[in-house]
Every structure is written in structure tokens, then in C-alpha cells.
BAROLUM-427990 format. One record per residue: z, y, x of N, C-alpha, C in turn; residue in one letter. Coordinates in steps of 0.05 Angstrom, whole numbers, plus 5000, padded with zeros to 4 digits. Example, Ala and Ser with C-alpha at 12.3 -4.5 7.8 and 13.67 -1.06 7.14 Angstrom:
BAROLUM-427990
515648865264515649105246515649345264A/514249555257514349795273515750015258S/
END
This chain:
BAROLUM-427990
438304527372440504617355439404737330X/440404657297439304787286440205127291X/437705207272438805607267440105637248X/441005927252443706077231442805907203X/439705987191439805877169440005637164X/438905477173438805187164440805177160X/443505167186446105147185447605307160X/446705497150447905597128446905387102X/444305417102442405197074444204977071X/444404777103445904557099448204627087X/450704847092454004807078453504827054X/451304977044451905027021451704877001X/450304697011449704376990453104216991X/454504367010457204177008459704426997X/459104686998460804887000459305076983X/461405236960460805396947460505666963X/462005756974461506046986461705917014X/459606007030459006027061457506167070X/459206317102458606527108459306357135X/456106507150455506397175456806637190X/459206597215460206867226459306827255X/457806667263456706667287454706807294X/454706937319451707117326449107017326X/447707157317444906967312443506877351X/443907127361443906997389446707087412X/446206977427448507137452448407347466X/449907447479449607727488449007657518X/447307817525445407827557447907667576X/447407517587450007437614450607637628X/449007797630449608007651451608207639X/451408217612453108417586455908267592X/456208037588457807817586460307867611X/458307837634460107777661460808067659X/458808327658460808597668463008557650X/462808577623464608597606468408427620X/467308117622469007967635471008117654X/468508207670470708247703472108567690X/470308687669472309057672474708887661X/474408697643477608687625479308557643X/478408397658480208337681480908547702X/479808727710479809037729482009107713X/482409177686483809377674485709157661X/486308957672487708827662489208817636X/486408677616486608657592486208397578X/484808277601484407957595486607837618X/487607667613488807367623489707147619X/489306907633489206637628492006587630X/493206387614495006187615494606077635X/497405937649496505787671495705447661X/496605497634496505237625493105107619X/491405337620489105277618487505207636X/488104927654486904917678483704857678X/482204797658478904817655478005187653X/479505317639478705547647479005677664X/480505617687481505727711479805607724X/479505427726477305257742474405307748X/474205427725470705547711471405767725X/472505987721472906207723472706207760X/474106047779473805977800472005917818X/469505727795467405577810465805677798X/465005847794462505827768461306127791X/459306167804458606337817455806367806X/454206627815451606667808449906587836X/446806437832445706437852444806727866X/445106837892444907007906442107247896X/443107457891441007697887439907577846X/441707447829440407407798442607417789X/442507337761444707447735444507087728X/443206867744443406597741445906417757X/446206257730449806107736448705877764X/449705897785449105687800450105407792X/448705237788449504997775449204777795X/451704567800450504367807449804077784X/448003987796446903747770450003557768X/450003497737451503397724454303557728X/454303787735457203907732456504157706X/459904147690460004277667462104467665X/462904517696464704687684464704997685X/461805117682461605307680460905397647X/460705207632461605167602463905367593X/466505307609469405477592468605657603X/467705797625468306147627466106267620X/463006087611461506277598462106257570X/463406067553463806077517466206247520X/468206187544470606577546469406837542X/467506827575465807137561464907157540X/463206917526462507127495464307127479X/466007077475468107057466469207317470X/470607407485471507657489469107887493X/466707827506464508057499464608137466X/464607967450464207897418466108057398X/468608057419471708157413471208387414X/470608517438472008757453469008947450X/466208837450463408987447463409227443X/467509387419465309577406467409787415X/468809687436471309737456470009997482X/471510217489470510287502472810287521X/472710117544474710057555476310217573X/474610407585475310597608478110787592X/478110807563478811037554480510857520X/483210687535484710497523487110507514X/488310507507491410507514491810147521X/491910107538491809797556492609547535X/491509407518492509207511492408937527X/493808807533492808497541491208347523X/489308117528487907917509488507697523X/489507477518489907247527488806997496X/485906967509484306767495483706917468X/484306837447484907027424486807127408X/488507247423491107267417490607597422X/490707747410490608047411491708197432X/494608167425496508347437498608137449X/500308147479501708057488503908197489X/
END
């Protein structure tokens, strides 16, 4: 995959102002999943039912026993949607201190419900 820069060097040969808003890396899985399950505890995250790949992920996607590693079986991908969800909402909510909220819902990126 190229890096932040290249990917920035390259737009700019096609785009006058560009601004790379992606994290240069991702946040720990382990940051990721607590984050995940408090917003779901405090029910602040939830899925559409219409999103049946993220429900799915969110379902099957387990850690191998005693690690912070996605158990994977070969050629399956659908632990894809609920780890690009967690950073996604880790990304959102990071600077969130959640215990101490006045409760909003997040449904995907939609703020407030």
C-alpha cells in the first residue's frame, strides 16, 4: 500500500489543495475492540438491521483464545466490516470520555439519533 506521503505527492500532481485526513497508522486492536464493546455497553453505537455484512462481522469475527488476534478462517473476509467499524468509531469517539456522557447514539456515521 502506498504511505500517507506518496499518496499525498501523487493528488497533488492532479489536485490543487490536498489534504491527506487519514491516520498515518491504526489504533492498537485491542484500543479498537474495548472502545467497540464500551459504546455498545453504554449504548451509543448501533447497527441498522439493514446492514447485514456488519452484523455478520460483528457476529463471527472472534479472537483466537488468551490474544488480541482476529481468528481467521482462510479465504474468509468478513471480519473486514467490524474491524474498518471499530476504527472508525475508535477515530470518532478517541477523545470521548465515555463513562461520563450525556448518552448519544452513533449509528455508522451519523452522530445523533
Amino acid at each position: 500500500f502506498p504511505s500517507h506521503d506518496t499518496s499525498q505527492q501523487y493528488l497533488k500532481k492532479f489536485y490543487r489543495h490536498v489534504v491527506v485526513v487519514a491516520a498515518r497508522s491504526a489504533p492498537l486492536r485491542k484500543d479498537r475492540l474495548e472502545r467497540t464493546n464500551a459504546l455498545f455497553a453504554y449504548r451509543m453505537h448501533q447497527v441498522d438491521s439493514r446492514c447485514v455484512n456488519l452484523i455478520n462481522s460483528y457476529r463471527m469475527s472472534c479472537l483466537k483464545e488468551g490474544t488480541w488476534e482476529l481468528e481467521k478462517k482462510r479465504g474468509e473476509d468478513y471480519t473486514h466490516f467490524s474491524d474498518a467499524a471499530s476504527n472508525a468509531l475508535f477515530n470518532m469517539t478517541k477523545s470521548m470520555d465515555l463513562e461520563n456522557q450525556p448518552h448519544k447514539r452513533y449509528a455508522g456515521l451519523n452522530r445523533e439519533l
